[in-house]
C-alpha positions in Angstrom: -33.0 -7.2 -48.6 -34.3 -6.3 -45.2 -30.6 -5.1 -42.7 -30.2 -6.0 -39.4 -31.0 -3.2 -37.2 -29.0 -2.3 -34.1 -28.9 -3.8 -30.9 -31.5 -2.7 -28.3 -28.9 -1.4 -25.6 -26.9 0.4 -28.7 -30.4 2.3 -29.9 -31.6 3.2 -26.3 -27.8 5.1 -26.1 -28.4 6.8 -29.3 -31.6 7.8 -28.3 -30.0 9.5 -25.2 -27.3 10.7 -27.1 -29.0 12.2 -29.3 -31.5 14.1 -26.6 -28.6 15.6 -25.1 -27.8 17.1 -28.4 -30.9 18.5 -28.4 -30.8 20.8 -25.3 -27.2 21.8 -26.1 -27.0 24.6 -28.0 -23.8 24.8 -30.0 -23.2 21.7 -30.9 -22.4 20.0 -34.4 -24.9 18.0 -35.3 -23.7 14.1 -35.3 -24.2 12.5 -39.0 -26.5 9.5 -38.7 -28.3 11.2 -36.4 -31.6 13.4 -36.6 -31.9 15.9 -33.9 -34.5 15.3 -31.5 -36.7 18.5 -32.4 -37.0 17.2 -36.2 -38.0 13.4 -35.2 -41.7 14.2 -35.0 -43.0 15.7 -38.0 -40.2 13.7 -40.5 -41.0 10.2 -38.9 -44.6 10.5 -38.6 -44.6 11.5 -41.9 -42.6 8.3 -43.1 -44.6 6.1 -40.9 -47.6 7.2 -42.2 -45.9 6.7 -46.0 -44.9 3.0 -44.6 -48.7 2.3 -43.3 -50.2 3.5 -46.9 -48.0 1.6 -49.0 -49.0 -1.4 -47.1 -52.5 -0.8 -47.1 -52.4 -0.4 -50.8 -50.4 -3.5 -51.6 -47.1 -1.6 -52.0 -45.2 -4.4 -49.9 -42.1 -4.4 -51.2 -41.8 -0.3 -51.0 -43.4 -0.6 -47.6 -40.7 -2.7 -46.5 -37.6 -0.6 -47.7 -39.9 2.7 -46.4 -40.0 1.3 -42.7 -36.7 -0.1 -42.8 -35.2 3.4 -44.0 -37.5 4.9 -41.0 -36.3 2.1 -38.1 -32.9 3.0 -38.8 -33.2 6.8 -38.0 -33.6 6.4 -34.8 -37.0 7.8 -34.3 -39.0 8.0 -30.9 -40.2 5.5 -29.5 -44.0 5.6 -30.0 -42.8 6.1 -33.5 -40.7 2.7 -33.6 -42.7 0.5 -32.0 -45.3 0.9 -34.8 -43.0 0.7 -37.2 -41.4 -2.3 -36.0 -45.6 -3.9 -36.0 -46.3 -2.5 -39.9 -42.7 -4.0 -40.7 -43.3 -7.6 -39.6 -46.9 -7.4 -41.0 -45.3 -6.3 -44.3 -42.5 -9.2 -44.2 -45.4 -11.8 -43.6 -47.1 -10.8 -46.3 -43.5 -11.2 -48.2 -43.5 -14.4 -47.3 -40.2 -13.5 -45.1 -42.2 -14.9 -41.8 -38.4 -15.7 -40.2 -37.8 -12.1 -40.6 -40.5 -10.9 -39.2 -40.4 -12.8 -36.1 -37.1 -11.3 -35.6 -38.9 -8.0 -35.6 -41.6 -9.1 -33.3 -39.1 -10.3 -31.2 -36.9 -7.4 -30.9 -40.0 -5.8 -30.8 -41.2 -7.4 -27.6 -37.9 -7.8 -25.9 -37.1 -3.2 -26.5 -40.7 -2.8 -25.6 -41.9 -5.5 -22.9 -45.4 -2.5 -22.1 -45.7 -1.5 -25.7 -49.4 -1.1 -26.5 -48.6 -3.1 -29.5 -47.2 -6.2 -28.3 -50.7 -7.7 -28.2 -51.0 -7.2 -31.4 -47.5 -8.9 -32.0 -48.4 -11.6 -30.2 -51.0 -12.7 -32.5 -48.9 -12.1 -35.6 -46.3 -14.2 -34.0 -48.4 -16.8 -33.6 -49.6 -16.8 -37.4 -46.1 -16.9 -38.1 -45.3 -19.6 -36.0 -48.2 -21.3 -38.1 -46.7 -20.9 -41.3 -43.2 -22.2 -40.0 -45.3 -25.5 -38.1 -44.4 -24.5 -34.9 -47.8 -25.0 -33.4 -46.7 -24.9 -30.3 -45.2 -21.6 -30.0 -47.8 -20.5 -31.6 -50.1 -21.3 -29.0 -47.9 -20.0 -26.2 -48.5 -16.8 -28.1 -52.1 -16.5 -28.7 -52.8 -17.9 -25.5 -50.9 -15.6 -23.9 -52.7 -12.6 -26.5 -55.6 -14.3 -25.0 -54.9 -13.1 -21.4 -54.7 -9.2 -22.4 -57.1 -8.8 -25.1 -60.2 -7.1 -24.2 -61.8 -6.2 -27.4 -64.6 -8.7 -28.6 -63.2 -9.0 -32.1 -59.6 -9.7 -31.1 -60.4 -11.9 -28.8 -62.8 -13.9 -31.0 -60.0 -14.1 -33.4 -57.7 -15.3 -30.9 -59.7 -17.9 -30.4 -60.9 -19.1 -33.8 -57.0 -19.2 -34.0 -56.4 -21.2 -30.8 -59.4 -23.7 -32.0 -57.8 -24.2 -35.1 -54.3 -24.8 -33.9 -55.6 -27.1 -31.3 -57.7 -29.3 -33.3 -54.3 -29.8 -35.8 -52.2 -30.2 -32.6 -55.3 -32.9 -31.6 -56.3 -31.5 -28.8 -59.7 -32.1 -28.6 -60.6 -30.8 -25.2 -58.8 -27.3 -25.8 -60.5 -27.0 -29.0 -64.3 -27.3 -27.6 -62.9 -24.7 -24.6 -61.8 -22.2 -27.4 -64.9 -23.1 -28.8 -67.3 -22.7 -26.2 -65.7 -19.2 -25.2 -65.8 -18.1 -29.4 -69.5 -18.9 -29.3 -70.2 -16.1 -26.6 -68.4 -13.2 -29.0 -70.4 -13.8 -32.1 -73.9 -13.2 -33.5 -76.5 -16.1 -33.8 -75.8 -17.5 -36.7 -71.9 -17.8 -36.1 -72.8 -19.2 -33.4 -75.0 -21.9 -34.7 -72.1 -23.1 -36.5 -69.6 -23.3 -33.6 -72.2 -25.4 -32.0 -72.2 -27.9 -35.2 -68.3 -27.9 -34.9 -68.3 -28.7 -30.9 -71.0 -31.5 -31.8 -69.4 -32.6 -34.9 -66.3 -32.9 -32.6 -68.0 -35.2 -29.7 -69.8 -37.3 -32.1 -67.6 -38.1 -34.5 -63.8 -37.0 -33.8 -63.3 -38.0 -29.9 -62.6 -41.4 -28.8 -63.0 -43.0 -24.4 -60.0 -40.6 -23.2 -61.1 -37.2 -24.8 -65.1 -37.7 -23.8 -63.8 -38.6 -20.3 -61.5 -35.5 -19.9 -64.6 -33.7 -21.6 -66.8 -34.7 -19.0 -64.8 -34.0 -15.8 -64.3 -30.3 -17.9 -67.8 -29.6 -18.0 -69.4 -32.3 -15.9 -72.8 -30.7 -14.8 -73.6 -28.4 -17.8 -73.2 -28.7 -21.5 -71.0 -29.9 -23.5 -70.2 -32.2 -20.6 -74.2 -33.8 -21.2 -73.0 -34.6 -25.2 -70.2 -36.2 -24.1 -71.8 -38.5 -21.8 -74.3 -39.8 -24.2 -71.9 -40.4 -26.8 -69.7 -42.2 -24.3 -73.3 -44.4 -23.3 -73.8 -44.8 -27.4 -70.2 -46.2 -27.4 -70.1 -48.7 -24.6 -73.5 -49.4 -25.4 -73.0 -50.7 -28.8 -69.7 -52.8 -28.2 -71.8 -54.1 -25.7 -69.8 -53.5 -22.6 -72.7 -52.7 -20.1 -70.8 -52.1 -17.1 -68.8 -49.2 -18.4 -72.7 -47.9 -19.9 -74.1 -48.2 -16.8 -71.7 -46.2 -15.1 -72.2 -43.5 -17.4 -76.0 -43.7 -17.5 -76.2 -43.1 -13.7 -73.6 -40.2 -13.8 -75.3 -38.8 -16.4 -78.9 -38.5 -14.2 -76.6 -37.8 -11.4 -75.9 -34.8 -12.6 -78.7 -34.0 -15.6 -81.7 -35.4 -13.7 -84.0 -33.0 -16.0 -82.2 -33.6 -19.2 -83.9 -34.3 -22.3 -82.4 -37.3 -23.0 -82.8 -38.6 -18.9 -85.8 -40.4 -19.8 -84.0 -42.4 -22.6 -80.6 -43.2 -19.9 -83.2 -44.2 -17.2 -85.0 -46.9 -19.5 -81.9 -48.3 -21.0 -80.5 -48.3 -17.5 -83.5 -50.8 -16.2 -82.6 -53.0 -19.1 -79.7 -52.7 -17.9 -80.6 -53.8 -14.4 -83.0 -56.4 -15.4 -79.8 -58.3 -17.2 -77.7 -57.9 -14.4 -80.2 -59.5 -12.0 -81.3 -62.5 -14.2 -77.5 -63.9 -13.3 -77.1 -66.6 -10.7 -74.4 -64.4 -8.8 -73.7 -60.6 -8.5 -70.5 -58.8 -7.7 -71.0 -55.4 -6.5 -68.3 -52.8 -7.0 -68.4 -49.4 -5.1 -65.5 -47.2 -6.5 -64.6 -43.5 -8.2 -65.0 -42.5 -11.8 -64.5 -39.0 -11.3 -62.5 -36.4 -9.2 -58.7 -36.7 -8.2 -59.2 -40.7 -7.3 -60.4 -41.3 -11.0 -57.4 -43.0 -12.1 -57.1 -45.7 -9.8 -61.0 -46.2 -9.6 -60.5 -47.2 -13.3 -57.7 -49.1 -12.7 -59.2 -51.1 -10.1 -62.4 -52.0 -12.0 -60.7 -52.6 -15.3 -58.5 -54.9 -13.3 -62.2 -56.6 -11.7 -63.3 -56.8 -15.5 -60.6 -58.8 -16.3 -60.6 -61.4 -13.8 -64.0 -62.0 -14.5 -63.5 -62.7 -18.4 -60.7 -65.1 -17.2 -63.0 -66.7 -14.7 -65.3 -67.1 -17.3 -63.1 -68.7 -19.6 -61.0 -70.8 -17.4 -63.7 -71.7 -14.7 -66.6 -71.4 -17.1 -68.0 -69.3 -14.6 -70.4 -67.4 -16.8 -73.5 -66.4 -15.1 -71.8 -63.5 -13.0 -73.5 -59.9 -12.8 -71.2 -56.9 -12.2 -73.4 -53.7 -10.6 -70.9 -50.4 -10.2 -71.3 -47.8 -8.1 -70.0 -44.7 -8.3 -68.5 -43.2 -5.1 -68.5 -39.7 -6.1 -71.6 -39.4 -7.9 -74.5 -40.2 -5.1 -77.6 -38.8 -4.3 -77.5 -40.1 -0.8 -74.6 -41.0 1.9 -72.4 -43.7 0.7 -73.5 -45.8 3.5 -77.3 -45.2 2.5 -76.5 -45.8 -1.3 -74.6 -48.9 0.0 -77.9 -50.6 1.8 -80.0 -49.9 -0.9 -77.4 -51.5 -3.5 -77.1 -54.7 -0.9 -81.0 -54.7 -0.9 -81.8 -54.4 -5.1 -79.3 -56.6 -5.7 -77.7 -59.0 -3.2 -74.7 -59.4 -4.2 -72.1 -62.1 -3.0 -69.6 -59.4 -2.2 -68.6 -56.0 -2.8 -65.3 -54.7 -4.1 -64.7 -51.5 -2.6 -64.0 -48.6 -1.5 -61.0 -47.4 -1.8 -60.9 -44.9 0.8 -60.3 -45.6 4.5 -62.8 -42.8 5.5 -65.6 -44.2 3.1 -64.9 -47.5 5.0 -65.6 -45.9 8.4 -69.1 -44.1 6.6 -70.1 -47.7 5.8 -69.3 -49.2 9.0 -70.5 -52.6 10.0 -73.3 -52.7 6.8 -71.7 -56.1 5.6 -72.4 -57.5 8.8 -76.0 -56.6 9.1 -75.9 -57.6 5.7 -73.8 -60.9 6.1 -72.3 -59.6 2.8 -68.4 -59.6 2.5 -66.5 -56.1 1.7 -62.9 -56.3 -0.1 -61.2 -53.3 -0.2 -58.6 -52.8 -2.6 -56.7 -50.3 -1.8 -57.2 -49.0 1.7 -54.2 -49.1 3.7 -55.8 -49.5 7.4 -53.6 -51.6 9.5 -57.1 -53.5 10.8 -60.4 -52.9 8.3 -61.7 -55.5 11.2 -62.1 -52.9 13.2 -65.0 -51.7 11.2 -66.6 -55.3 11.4 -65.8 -58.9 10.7 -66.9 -58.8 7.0 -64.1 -56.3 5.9 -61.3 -57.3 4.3 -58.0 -55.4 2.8 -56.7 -57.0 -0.6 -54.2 -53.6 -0.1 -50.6 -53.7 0.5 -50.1 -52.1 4.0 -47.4 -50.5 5.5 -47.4 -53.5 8.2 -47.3 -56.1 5.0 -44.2 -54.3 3.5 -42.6 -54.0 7.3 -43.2 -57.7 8.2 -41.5 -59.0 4.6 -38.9 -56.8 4.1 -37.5 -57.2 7.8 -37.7 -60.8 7.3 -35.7 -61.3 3.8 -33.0 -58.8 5.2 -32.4 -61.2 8.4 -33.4 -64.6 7.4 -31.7 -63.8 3.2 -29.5 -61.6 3.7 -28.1 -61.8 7.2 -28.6 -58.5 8.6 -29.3 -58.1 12.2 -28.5 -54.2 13.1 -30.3 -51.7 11.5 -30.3 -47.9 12.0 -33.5 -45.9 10.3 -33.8 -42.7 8.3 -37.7 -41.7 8.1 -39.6 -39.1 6.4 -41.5 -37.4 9.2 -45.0 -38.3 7.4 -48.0 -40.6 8.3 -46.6 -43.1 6.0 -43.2 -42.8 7.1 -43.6 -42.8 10.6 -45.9 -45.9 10.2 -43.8 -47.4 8.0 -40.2 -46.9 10.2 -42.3 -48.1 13.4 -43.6 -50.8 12.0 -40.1 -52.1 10.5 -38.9 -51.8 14.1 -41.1 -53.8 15.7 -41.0 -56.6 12.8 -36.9 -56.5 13.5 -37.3 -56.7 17.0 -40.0 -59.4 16.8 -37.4 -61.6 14.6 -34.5 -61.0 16.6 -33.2 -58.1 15.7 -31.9 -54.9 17.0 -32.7 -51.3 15.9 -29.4 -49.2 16.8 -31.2 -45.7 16.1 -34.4 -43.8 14.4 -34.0 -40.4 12.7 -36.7 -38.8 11.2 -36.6 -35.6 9.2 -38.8 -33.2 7.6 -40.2 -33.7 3.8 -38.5 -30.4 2.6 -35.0 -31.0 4.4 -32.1 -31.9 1.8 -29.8 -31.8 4.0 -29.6 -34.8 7.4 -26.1 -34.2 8.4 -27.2 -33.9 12.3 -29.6 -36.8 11.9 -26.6 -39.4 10.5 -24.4 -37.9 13.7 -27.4 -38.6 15.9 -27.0 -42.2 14.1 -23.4 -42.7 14.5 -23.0 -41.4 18.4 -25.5 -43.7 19.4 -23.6 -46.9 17.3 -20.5 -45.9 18.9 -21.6 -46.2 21.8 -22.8 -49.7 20.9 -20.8 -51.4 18.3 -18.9 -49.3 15.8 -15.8 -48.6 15.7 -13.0 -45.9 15.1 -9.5 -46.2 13.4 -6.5 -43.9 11.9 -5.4 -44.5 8.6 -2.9 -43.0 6.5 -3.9 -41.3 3.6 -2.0 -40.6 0.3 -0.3 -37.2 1.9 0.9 -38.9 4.9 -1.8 -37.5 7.5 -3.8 -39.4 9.8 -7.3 -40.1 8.8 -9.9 -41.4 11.1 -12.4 -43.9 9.9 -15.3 -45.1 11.1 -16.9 -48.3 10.9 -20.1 -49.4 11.5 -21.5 -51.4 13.5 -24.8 -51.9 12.2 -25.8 -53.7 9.3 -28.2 -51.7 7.5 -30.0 -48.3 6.8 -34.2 -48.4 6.5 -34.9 -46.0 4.5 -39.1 -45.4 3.8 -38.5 -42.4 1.9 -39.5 -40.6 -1.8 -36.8 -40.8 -4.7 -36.0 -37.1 -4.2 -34.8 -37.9 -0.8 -33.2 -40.7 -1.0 -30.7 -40.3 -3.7 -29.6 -37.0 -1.0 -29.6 -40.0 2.0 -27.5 -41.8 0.5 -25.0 -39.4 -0.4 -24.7 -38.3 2.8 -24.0 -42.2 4.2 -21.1 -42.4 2.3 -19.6 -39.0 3.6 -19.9 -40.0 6.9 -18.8 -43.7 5.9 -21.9 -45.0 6.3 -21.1 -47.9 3.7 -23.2 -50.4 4.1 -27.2 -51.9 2.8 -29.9 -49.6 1.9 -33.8 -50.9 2.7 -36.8 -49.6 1.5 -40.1 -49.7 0.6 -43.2 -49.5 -2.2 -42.5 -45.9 -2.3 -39.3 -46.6 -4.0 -40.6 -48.3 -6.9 -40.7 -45.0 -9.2 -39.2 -44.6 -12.5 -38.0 -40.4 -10.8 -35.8 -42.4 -9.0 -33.2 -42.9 -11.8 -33.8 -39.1 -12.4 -32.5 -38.3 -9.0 -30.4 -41.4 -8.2 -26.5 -41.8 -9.4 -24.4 -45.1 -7.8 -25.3 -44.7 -4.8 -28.1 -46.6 -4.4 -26.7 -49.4 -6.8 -27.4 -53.0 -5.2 -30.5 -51.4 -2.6 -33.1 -53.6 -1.7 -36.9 -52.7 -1.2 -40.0 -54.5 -1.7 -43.5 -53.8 -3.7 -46.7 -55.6 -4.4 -46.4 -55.6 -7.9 -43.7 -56.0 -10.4 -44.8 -55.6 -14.2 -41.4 -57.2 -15.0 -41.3 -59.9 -13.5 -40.2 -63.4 -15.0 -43.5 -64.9 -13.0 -46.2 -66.6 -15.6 -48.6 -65.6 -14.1 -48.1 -61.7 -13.7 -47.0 -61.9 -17.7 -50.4 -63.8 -18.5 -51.9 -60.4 -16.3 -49.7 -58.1 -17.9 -50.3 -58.8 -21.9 -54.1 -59.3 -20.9 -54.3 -56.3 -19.5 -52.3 -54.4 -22.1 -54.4 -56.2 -24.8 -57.8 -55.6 -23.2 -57.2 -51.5 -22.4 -54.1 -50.8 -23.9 -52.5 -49.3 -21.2 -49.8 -50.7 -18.5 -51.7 -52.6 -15.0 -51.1 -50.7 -12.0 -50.7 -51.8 -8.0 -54.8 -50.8 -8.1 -55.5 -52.8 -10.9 -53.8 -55.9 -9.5 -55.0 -55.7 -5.8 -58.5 -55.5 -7.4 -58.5 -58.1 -9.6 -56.6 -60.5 -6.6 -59.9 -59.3 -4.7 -62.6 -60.0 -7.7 -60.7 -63.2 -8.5 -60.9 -64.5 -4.8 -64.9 -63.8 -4.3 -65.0 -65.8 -8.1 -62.8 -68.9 -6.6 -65.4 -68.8 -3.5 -68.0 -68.8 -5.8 -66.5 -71.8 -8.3 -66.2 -73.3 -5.0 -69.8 -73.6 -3.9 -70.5 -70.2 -2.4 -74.3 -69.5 -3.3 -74.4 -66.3 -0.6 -72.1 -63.6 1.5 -72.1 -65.8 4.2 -70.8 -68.7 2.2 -68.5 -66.6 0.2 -67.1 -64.9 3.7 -66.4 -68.6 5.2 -64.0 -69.3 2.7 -62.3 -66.2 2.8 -61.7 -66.4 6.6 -61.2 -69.9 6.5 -58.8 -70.6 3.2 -55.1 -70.6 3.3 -54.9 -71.2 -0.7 -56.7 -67.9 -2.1 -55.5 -67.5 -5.4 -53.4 -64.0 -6.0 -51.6 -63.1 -9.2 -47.9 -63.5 -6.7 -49.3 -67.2 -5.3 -51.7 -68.3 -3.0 -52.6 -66.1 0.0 -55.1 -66.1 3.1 -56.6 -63.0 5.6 -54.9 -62.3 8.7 -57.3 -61.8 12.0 -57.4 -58.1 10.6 -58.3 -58.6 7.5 -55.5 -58.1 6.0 -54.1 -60.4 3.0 -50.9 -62.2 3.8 -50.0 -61.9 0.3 -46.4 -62.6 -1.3 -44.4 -59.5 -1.8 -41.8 -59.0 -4.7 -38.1 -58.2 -3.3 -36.6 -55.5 -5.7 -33.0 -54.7 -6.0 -31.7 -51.1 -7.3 -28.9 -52.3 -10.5 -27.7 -50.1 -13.1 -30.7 -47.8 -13.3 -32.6 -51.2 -13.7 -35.2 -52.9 -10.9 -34.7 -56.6 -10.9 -36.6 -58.8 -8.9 -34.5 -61.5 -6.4 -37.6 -63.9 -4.9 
């Protein structure tokens, strides 16, 4: 049975112990110990009697050989071999938990050793035979970073492929993969190139060939990928989605062999889309940071027009997509020559507020109506009169929070702590204004900096200034019989437009400085982090969002399970404000529209657009007056209260 060998700290004495023995002449000799000046020739001898008995099968004696050896206390170039051929032999004893203790004490005595590479990668194999995947992949990919030797390396790999694909990992397998396929002669690497292949055609669904793509988008395997994901949405028949791909894909493999094939099922394509009686243009990102919410948004335009179809009967609609950050030309140039092929009754799109400023006034000169769905300008009329802003803004939030807290809840004073960022300034001046407007009165604004935790002088600030005003001071006893002064306020209400990080530390801090009363907020709030940060202190708070996936509302539950059904994933704020965007242009459209024009008169003109949270209309900026949810902050739970 193998021992348990000493303690790092208790060798590295012995070791020094044992050296000063050796330059002290006249000493006993310690038993246990071998003098320093015999350690070379009698451990190199059994380390060399270790490394044959394991080379010729001799495990067992190998084992008891090294163990004999480790306990001697030899040097340390000695030992840190020994500890390698040791775990090797326990592995091949099948004692892998043993071994990894050796590796382990190995790398922990030894953090330079010119053999922990080596024990990285027999780590990892152990970690294999024990199912730890994971571990083991910490471990080769970390025997990754210091290996320089082709063959090691290509092991390393071949391991790392293999423990990815189990760990189903697609993506990190064809990386492993692809890197393998540069260490090995021409035939191996044939075969890696069948397995990578094998992989995209048959093995990876929509998420894996996507993440593929944005990998390797402009040279191979990201071109595989992208035809298999055309072959897919081609053959369930979804067009839109193959469109999309097919124009990436000459995007950004124009000389491609398979370009010719993508460029003539794309003017099927085309030709389908144009026989319809009405086209809907969509301009947003499939690829790049603003990926997610470009999908979001377009699944949530997909879905109102299959519920369009099916409730309205509205079935001769064409949907044309336009990738935002895959053009060949300026957005604003792509944009005219989409308006021109096509003519479509509207466009939903972009996202961006700078893309909106690249297009300009193009839906006027085309009398074609833009909807933006997620651009956050305070006045996309600015730009010209067709834009409109299915968004939530910051002046939206303001207007209806301000209002519920007077007219519902009765609050008139309100102080205000604000993040010193775009959004928070905007969001804590435009809150003022909206309480001013309706009557009320703003005792003080605070802001502070994103990395502050701590707004002690800020609250001061805060309470001088209501003091001075309306709170008040008074001593009370406390339970040892001093005097205690307390303060009251005399405002209402704190507005608080902050991240979950900082407000959980807020509103702390309110309470020390007796700061007791209503906490406001906004969209930004609406974050399941908050109930990793947030204790009882912000039990019974009050903020407002566009969308609330919980909500008792028919209609947002009808959206919801649709949604969920149709992509099988949870709707976001993008995928609602898009689909309220799509589904207005289709009511305009059910309602006579038969051009831009038409469609824009109705959305100016309307007061009853239908939006998943109830009829809506545009204000004079463009901006949808839309119904907001009011969210309260109970028992790590958000319920809704209008």
């Amino acid at each position: 049975m193998n021992r348990p060998h000493l303690l790092p700290n208790v060798r590295m004495i012995a070791w020094a112990f044992a050296g000063i023995l050796s330059v002290c002449s006249g000493l006993l000799p310690i038993p246990g110990i071998i003098p320093y000046e015999a350690w070379p020739e009698d451990s190199s001898l059994a380390l060399e009697r270790g490394r044959s008995q394991l080379a010729e099968g001799n495990t067992a004696e190998a084992i008891r050989t090294l163990e004999t050896l480790i306990d001697t206390f030899p040097p340390p170039d000695i030992l840190q071999e020994a500890y390698l051929l040791q775990a090797t032999a326990l592995k091949q004893d099948n004692q892998s938990k043993e071994a990894l203790s050796i590796l382990k004490q190995l790398a922990e005595e030894f953090p330079v050793s010119p053999f922990l590479n080596q024990a990285r990668v027999l780590m990892a194999e152990l970690y294999l035979v024990l199912q730890d995947r994971e571990q083991a992949l910490v471990q080769l990919y970390q025997a990754l970073d210091y290996s320089t030797e082709s063959e090691q390396r290509q092991h390393i790999l071949s391991l790392i492929r293999q423990t990815e694909l189990a760990q189903g990992n697609h993506l990190g397998a064809v990386t492993a993969t692809l890197e393998e396929m540069m260490l090995v002669d021409h035939s191996a690497r044939a075969e890696l190139e069948r397995m990578i292949q094998d992989l995209i055609l048959r093995d990876m669904g929509e998420p894996d060939l996507l993440e593929l793509i944005d990998a390797y988008s402009t040279r191979y395997p990201g071109d595989l990928a992208t035809i298999r994901l055309i072959e897919i949405h081609t053959a369930r028949g979804d067009e839109v989605l193959a469109e999309r791909d097919i124009r990436g894909f000459l995007k950004r493999f124009p000389s491609h062999p398979y370009a010719q094939t993508a460029l003539a099922l794309l003017q099927s394509f085309i030709h389908k889309i144009k026989v319809h009686s009405h086209i809907l243009a969509v301009a947003l990102p499939f690829s790049g940071p603003m990926k997610t919410y470009g999908m979001d948004s377009l699944n949530g335009i997909r879905l109102a027009l299959e519920i369009a179809k099916e409730q309205w009967e509205l079935s001769s609609i064409g949907l044309v997509v336009k990738d935002t950050t895959a053009l060949n030309a300026p957005l604003r140039v792509e944009m005219q020559q989409m308006l021109e092929e096509f003519q479509p009754r509207a466009v939903i799109g972009p996202l961006l507020s700078r893309e909106i400023q690249n297009i300009g006034r193009l839906g006027d000169e085309y009398s074609t109506p833009f909807l933006t769905p997620s651009s956050t300008l305070l006045n996309v009329r600015q730009y010209g009169s067709f834009w409109f802003s299915t968004a939530m803004t910051s002046s939206v939030q303001a207007k209806r929070m301000a209002e519920y807290a007077i007219l519902k809840m009765g609050l008139h004073r309100f102080g205000i702590i604000y993040p010193q960022s775009a959004y928070g300034r905007e969001l804590a001046d435009l809150f003022a204004k909206e309480v001013v407007h309706s009557g009320g009165e703003i005792i003080a604004s605070e802001g502070y900096s994103e990395d502050q935790t701590d707004v002690a002088e800020q609250l001061r600030r805060l309470k001088e200034k209501d003091l001075a005003q309306y709170g008040t001071t008074k001593e009370e006893p406390t339970k040892t019989g001093e005097k205690r002064t307390v303060y009251t306020p005399g405002f209402d209400a704190v507005f608080l437009p902050g991240q979950p990080v900082h407000l959980t530390l807020i509103a702390a801090q309110l309470a020390f400085f007796d700061m007791n009363v209503p906490l406001l907020g906004g969209n930004s709030w609406h974050n399941p982090e908050l109930f990793r940060w947030a204790k009882q202190d912000l039990d019974g708070s009050v903020f407002v969002d566009g969308f609330f996936l919980n909500s008792p509302d028919p209609s947002i539950q009808m959206f919801a399970q649709r949604y969920r059904s149709q992509y099988q994933q949870e709707p976001s704020l993008f995928s609602v404000q898009a689909f309220d965007a799509a589904t207005m242009v289709l009511e305009t459209i059910r309602n006579g529209a038969q051009s831009g024009q038409e469609v824009w008169d109705q959305l100016v003109r309307r007061s009853d657009l239908p939006a998943l949270s109830g009829f809506a209309s545009f204000s004079s900026a463009g901006i949808l007056n839309r119904r907001l949810y009011i969210l309260q902050v109970n028992n790590r739970t958000f319920t809704q209260l209008n």
